[in-house]
KOLROKE-999380 format. One line per 2 residues: number of its first residue (from 1); their letters; for each residue x, y, z of C-alpha. Coordinates in steps of 0.2 Angstrom, whole numbers, plus 5000, padded with zeros to 4 digits. Layout:
! KOLROKE-999380
NUM	a	X,Y,Z ~ ...
END
This chain:
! KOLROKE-999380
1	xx	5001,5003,5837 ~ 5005,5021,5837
3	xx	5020,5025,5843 ~ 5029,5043,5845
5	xx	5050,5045,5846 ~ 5054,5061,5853
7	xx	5072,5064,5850 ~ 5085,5079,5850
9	xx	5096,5069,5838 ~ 5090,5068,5822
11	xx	5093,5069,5803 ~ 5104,5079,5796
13	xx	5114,5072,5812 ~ 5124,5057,5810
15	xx	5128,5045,5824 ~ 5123,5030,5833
17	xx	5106,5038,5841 ~ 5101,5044,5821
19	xx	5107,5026,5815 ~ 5096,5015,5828
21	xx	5080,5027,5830 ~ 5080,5025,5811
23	xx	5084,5007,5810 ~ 5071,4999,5822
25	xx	5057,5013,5815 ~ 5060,5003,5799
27	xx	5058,4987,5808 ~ 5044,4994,5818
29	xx	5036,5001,5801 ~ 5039,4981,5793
31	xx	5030,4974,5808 ~ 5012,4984,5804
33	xx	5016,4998,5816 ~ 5015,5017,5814
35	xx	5031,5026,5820 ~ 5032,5046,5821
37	xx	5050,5056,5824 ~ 5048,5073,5830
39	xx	5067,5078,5828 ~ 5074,5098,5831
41	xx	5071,5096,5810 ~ 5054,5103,5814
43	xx	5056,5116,5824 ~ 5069,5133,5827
45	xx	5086,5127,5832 ~ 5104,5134,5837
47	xx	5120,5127,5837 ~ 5125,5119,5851
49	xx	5140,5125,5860 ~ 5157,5117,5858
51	xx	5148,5107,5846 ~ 5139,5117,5831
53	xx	5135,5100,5818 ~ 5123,5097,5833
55	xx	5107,5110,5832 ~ 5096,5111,5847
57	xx	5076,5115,5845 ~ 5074,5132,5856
59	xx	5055,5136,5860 ~ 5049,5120,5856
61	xx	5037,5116,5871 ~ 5022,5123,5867
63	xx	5020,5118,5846 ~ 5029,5102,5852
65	xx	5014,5100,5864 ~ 5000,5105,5850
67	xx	5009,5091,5839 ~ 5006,5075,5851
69	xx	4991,5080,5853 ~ 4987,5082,5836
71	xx	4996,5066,5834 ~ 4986,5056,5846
73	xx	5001,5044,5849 ~ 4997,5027,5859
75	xx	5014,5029,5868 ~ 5028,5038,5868
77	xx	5045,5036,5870 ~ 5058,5050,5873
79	xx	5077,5048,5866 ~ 5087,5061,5872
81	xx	5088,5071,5890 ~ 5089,5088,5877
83	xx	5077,5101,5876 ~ 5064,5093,5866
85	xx	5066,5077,5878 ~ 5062,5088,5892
87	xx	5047,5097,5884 ~ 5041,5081,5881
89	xx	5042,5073,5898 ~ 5033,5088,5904
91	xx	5019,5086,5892 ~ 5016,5067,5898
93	xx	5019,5072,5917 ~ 5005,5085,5913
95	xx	4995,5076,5907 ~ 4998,5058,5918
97	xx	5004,5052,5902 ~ 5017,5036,5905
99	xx	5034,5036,5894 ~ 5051,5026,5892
101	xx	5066,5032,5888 ~ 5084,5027,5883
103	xx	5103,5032,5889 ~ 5112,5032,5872
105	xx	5123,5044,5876 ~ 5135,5045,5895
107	xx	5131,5061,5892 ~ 5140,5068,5911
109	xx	5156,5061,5905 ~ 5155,5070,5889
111	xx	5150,5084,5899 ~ 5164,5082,5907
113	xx	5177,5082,5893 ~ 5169,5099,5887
115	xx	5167,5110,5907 ~ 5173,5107,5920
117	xx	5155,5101,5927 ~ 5156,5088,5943
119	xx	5148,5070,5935 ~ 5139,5069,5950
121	xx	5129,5086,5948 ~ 5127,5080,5930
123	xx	5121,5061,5936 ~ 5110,5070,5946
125	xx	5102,5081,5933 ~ 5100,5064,5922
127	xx	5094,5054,5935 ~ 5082,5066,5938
129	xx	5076,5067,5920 ~ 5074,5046,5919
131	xx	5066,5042,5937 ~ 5047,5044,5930
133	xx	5050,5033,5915 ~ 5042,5017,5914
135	xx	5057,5010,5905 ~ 5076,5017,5903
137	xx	5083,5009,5889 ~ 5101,5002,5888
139	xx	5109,4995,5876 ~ 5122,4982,5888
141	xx	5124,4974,5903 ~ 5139,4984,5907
143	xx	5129,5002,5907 ~ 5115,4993,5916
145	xx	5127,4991,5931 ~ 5134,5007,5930
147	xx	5118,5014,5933 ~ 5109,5005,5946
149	xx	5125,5011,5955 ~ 5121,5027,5954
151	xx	5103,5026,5959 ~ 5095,5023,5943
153	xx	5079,5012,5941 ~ 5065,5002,5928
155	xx	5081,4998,5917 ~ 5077,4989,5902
157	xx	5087,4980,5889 ~ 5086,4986,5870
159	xx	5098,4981,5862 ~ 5106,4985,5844
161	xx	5109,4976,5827 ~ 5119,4979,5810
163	xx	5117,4979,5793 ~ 5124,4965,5787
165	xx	5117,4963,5769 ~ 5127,4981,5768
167	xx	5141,4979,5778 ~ 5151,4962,5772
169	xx	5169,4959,5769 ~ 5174,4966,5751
171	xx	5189,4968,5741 ~ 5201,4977,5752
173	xx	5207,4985,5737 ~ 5194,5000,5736
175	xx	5210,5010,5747 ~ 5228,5009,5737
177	xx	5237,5012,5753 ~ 5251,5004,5763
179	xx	5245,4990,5776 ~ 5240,4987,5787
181	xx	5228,5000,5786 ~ 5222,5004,5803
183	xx	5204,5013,5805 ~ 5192,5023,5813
185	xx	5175,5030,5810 ~ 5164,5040,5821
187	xx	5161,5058,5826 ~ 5179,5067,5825
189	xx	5177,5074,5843 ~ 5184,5075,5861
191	xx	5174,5064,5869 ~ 5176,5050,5853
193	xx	5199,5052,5862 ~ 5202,5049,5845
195	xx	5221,5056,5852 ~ 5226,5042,5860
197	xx	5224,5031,5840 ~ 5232,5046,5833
199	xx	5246,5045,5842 ~ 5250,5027,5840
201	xx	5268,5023,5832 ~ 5259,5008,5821
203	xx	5263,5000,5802 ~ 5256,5006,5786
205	xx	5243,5019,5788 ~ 5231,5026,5798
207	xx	5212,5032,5790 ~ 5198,5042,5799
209	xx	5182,5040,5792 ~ 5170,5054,5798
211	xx	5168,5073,5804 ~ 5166,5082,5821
213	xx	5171,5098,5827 ~ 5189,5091,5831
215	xx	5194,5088,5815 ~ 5201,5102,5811
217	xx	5215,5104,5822 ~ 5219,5086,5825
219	xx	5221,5087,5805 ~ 5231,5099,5806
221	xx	5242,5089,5822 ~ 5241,5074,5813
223	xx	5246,5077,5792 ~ 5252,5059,5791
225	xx	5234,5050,5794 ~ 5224,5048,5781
227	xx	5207,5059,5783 ~ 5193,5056,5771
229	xx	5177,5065,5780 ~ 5161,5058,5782
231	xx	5154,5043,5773 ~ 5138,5034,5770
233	xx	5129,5018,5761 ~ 5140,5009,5750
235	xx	5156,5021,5752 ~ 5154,5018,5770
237	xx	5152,4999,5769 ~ 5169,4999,5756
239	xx	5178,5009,5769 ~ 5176,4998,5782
241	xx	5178,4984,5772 ~ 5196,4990,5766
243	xx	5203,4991,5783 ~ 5214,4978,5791
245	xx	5210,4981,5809 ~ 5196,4995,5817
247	xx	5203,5004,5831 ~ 5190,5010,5844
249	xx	5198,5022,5857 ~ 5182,5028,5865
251	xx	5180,5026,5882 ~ 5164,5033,5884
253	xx	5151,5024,5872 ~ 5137,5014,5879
255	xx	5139,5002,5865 ~ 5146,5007,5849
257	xx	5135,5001,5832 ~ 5153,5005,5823
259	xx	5162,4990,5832 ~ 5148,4979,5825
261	xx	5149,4988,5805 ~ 5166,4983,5806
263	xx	5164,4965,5813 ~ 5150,4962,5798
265	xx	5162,4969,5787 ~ 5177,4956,5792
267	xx	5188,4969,5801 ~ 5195,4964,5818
269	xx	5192,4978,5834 ~ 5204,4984,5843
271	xx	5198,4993,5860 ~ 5200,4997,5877
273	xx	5190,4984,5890 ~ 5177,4999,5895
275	xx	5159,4999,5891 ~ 5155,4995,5874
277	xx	5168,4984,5868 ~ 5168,4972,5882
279	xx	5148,4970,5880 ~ 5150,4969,5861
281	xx	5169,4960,5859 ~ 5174,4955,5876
283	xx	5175,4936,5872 ~ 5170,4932,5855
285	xx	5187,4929,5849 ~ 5183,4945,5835
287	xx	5192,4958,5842 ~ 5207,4962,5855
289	xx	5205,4972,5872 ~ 5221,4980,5879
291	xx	5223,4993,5891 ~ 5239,4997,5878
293	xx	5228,5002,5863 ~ 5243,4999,5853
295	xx	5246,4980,5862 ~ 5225,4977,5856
297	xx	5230,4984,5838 ~ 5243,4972,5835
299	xx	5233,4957,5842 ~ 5217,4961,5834
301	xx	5230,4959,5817 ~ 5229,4940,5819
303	xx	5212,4940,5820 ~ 5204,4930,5804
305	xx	5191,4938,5796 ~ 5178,4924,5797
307	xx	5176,4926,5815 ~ 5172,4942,5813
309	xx	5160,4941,5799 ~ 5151,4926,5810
311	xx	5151,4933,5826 ~ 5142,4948,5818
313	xx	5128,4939,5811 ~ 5121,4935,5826
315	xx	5114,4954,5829 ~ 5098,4956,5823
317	xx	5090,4973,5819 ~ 5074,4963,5821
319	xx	5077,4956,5838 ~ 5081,4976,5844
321	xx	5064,4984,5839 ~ 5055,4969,5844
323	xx	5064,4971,5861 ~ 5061,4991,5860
325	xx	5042,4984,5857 ~ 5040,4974,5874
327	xx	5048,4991,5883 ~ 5036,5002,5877
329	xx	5021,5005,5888 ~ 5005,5010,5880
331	xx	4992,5024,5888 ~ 4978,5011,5889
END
């Protein structure tokens, strides 16, 4: 089959959206399908506000529309509620073309954290945006719930998977610093409340893994933590593996592909009991949810790293595209 991703987040991004799109068109790729990206890669972009790493395709609609067609795609799927998600919805409401899509992102809240915006405007807008897909896409039970609540409908599971031929547990001795070594990698940005880690009065040493538009000033706030910027492949996987508890302090994620890097890599997670963690922890003994984040640190601690590396095997990268798959829904 054909199938076209239409997605806002893209290489040279780096998150969860970029990680999974990627992942299952390998897995897609390995099946005997042929999978197109159209990312803002292709097309004229500008920063988006607050948030320069991100660039935003402006003036896509019409060559975005001439590529589909050139492409003659058997179905489409659209990633992201940004501008080429939107020039890409009208194209298949154009031309009575059906489309799923996915919520990666609770993109109101994180609109929330930037302007002073109501969520319910903003739920409203991405409501909108969904209500003639064939298939939302979530990744949890959790998120599922949270948007039927709010009027939502046609959700669909996909779930995610990890790497775990890359991430593993490894000699912890790749970072010569005092322990416990307490982590966290992600985006270094407001919604990420990467603060309330900071901020923790905990043992040994802190480490960020990553870069965002945060980390400037909370560098600067924070001199004691350990920052070593963004990482990937093999650095990543040793990173992860050096660490003696990952500390989460999102409470916006819809699911968090980092909780299940670090789980692979035999590191305990320490979260709060929101979205995310208690779909992908809550319950498998490999982590610790606390309302006091510092409380989930020091229990996660106890944690061996066995469980953690056992629990983790049991995502399949396989079993989410062949999920994706069974979602999509072809023209004819």
């Amino acid at each position: 089959m054909n199938i076209l991703i239409v997605s806002d987040a893209w290489h040279p991004q780096v998150n969860g959206v970029v990680r999974t799109i990627g992942t299952v068109r390998a897995e897609l790729e390995a099946m005997g399908h042929s999978v197109e990206v159209i990312g803002p890669d292709r097309f004229r972009t500008l920063p988006m506000p607050t948030y320069p790493e991100i660039r935003l395709a402006v003036g896509a609609k019409r060559r975005l529309w001439a590529m589909i067609d050139g492409m003659r795609p058997d179905c489409i799927h659209i990633a992201t509620e940004g501008p080429l998600g939107f020039a890409a919805r009208s194209y298949c409401l154009k031309h009575g073309k059906p489309f799923t899509t996915a919520y990666h992102t609770r993109f109101p809240e994180y609109v929330r954290d930037r302007a002073p915006i109501p969520l319910a405007l903003s739920y409203a807008v991405v409501r909108r945006f969904h209500k003639p897909s064939s298939a939302v896409m979530v990744a949890t039970q959790t998120i599922e719930d949270a948007l039927k609540g709010r009027g939502f409908t046609n959700i669909r599971r996909w779930t995610r998977g990890v790497d775990t031929e890359l991430f593993h547990p490894r000699d912890k001795g790749f970072l010569d610093l005092p322990r416990p070594v307490s982590m966290y990698v992600g985006r270094v940005a407001v919604e990420k409340n990467l603060e309330d880690f900071l901020r923790l009065d905990l043992p040994g040493t802190k480490v960020v893994v990553g870069d965002g538009p945060a980390r400037e000033e909370l560098q600067r706030k924070y001199p004691g933590v350990h920052w070593v910027g963004a990482k990937h492949g093999e650095e990543l996987a040793k990173h992860y593996a050096a660490a003696d508890v990952f500390v989460f302090p999102s409470r916006t994620d819809t699911f968090g592909l980092v909780l299940l890097e670090a789980l692979a890599s035999g590191v305990p997670v320490a979260a709060y009991p929101v979205p995310g963690p208690l779909d992908v922890v809550d319950g498998s003994g490999a982590g610790c949810l606390d309302v006091d984040l510092k409380r989930a640190v020091e229990g996660a601690l106890a944690i061996p790293a066995q469980t953690c590396r056992d629990y983790a095997l049991g995502y399949s990268w396989r079993r989410s595209a062949e999920q994706f798959l069974s979602n999509l829904r072809p023209f004819t």
